[in-house]
Residue, then its C-alpha position, 0 to 999 in steps of 0.5 A: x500500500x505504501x508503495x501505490x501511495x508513493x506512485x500516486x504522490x508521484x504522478x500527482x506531483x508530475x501533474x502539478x508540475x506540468x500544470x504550471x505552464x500551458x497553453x503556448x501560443x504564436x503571435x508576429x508582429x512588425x518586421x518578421x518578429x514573433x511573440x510567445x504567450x502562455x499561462x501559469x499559476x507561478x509566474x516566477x518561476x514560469x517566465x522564461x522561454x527557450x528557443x532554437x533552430x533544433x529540439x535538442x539545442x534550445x540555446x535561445x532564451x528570453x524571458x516575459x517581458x509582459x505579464x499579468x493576471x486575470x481576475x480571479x484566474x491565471x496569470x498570463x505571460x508574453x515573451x518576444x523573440x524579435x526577429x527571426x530567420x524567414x521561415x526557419x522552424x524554430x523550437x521552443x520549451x517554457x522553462x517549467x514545462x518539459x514539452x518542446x513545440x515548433x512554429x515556423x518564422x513567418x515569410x518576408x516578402x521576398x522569400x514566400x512562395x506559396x501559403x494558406x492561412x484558416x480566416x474566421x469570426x465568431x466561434x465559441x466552444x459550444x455549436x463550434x466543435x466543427x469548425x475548431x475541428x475543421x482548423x485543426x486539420x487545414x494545412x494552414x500556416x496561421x489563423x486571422x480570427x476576427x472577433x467574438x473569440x470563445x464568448x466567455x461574457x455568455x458563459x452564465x447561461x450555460x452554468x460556467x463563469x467567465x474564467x472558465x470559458x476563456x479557460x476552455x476555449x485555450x484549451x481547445x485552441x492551443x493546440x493549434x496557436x502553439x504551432x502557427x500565429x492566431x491573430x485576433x481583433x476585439x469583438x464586442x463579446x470580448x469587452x466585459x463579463x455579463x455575469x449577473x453577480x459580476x455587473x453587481x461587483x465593482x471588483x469584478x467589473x473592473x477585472x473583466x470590463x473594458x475588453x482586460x481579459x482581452x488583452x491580457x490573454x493575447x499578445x501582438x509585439x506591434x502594439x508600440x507600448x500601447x499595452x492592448x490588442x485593439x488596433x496593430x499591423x504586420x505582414x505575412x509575405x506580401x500581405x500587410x494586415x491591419x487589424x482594426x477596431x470596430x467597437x471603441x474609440x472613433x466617432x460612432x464606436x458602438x461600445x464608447x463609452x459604457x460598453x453592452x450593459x450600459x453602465x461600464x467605462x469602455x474604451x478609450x484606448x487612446x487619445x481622440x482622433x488616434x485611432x482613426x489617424x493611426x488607420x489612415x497612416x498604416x494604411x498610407x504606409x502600407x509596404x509597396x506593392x503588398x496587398x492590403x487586407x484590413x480585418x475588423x469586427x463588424x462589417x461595413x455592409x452586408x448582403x443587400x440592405x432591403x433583405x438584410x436588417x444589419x447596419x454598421x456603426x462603422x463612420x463614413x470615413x473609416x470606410x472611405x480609408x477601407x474602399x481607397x487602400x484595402x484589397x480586401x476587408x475581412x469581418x464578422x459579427x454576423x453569423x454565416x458567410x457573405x462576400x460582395x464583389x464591388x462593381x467600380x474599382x473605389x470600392x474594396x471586396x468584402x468578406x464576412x466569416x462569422x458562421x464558424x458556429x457558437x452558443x448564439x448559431x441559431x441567431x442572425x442567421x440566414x438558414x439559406x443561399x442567397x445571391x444577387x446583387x446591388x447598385x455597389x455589389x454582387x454579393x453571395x451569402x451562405x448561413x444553412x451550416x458552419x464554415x471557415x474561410x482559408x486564404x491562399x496566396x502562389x507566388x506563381x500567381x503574384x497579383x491574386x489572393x484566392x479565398x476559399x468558403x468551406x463547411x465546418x462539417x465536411x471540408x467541401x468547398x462552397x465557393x472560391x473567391x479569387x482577388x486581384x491585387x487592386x493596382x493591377x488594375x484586375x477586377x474580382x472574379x468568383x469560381x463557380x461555388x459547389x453547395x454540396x447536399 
């Protein structure tokens, strides 16, 4: 008996160990950098990293140049590895963890060749099983996830709390943000819990309002010392993302200044007018001749107005700075797939991905194919099951972007969308999509 009890002490103290680091994730930034981030219940012990070019020689070391702690919950750590040799695989071990990862160093613009990334909005761990399955198997090289990430602020319906759901959530998506980046923008779920008992806590409205679990969970290095997530760029290859914010600080900002319930301080992020000249400025400054892909939350547009009752808070100058420098604007928010194809070369493509599936699926969606077109666009959209897009570029192919519609359930494709790169002067053009029954 004693000797089962010391095997059973044994592997409860191998857990334990193991248990304090987990959940590694990819991120880049500006200039090729790359950003690890990871939890812990001892942050002391846990904040390094280490890191090289071979499993067996990690002779990189850096440590958390970031941390902080959720309320009531983990702490979250974020170390930046700066710049690394284009799309080298690099390996990696947090310092009190025995598990070693990889992740390949993101392309420069003159070293990619071909790549695919998984694009998506608005997926929970409930009704999103398929989709989280679906990402896990596409042979993806990242993720652009646009907003509405894990819906913790509806966990009290379904008998859980807010750190449980984000806990769940990197739980399942980990796995995959341990090996390529997930680039994520603000939705409006993630800016503050809903908990009744936590709207009555002054303590808990603080540690969870105003998008904080947001920005302590996720880290981007481009954020300038901003301290959050809500508005960066970098570049994949010949793309230049910028990943905005639709929910706070501009004119309009649906979530400034007391969020969804009303009543708790949001937003301000940064001084009046930053943001909106922060946008402008990245998109002027764009590198040359990259194509220009713009993800924010909420769309600009959807489907055909007279059909569809959506209506965007986002202000008329900030979709004039989209339509005049983006190839491409890439949302979510509601949950299906639609794409509009512009008629005149002012006006950008849009693409929405929110039908990855989550707690609100049976919300806000269309249940049906629908197409047709406006005096702007030819527009397409697809609710009747869950998908995710993957975006391709081939540098055989240097003035194109193809973007691909696939169920969650099955993989079969619904649609491709080929993109041309706007000073080509090459307008959009669709590939006839496959519904398969």
């Amino acid at each position: 008996m004693r000797i089962l009890n010391l095997v059973h002490l044994h592997y409860v103290a191998v857990a334990i160990e193991a248990k304090k680091s987990w959940n590694p994730r990819v991120s880049i930034g500006v200039s090729g950098s790359v950003s690890l981030s990871w939890q812990s219940d001892d942050p002391e012990k846990c904040d390094f990293v280490n890191y090289g070019v071979s499993r067996d020689d990690l002779n990189g070391r850096v440590h958390a140049g970031r941390s902080c702690g959720l309320y009531k919950g983990d702490y979250l750590l974020h170390a930046n590895l700066g710049k690394l040799e284009d799309s080298v695989i690099y390996s990696y071990r947090i310092d009190c963890s025995d598990s070693v990862f990889t992740f390949k160093a993101p392309p420069s613009k003159e070293s990619s060749t071909k790549f695919s990334l998984g694009v998506f909005a608005d997926l929970g761990p409930i009704n999103g099983e398929d989709t989280i399955n679906r990402l896990s198997k596409l042979p993806v090289q990242g993720y652009i996830f646009a907003g509405d990430i894990g819906y913790a602020d509806d966990a009290f319906m379904h008998a859980s709390s807010y750190i449980s759901r984000i806990n769940d959530f990197l739980d399942k998506v980990s796995p995959m943000a341990s090996r390529v980046p997930m680039m994520v923008v603000p939705g409006n779920h993630e800016a503050e819990d809903h908990t009744p008992v936590c709207l009555l806590s002054p303590a808990c409205r603080r540690g969870y309002g105003n998008f904080t679990a947001f920005n302590c969970v996720w880290e981007n290095p481009s954020h300038n010392d901003r301290h959050h997530n809500m508005w960066y760029s970098f570049d994949y290859g010949p793309i230049h993302f910028v990943m905005t914010n639709t929910e706070t600080d501009y004119e309009g900002a649906p979530l400034e200044p007391y969020g969804e319930v009303g009543f708790i301080p949001t937003g301000k992020f940064g001084l009046p007018g930053e943001y909106e000249e922060w946008l402008q400025n990245d998109l002027q400054s764009a590198p040359p001749d990259s194509f220009v892909v713009v993800v924010g939350h909420r769309p600009i547009s959807v489907m055909d107005d007279k059909t569809d009752p959506f209506r965007t808070p986002i202000n008329q100058n900030i979709i004039a700075l989209i339509n005049k420098y983006a190839d491409v604007y890439i949302s979510g928010h509601v949950h299906y797939y639609t794409r509009s194809i512009p008629k005149s070369s002012n006006l950008t493509t849009l693409i929405t991905v929110g039908g990855a599936g989550c707690d609100e699926w049976p919300e806000r969606t269309i249940q049906d194919t629908r197409s047709g077109e406006t005096s702007l666009y030819n527009y397409f959209a697809y609710g009747e099951e869950q998908t995710v897009g993957v975006l391709k570029y081939d540098n055989l192919f240097p003035n194109q972007l193809d973007f691909e519609i696939v169920r969650s359930r099955d993989g079969s494709i619904v649609e491709t969308v080929t993109v041309n790169k706007r000073s080509s002067q090459e307008s959009p053009y669709i590939h006839p999509h496959i519904v398969v029954e």
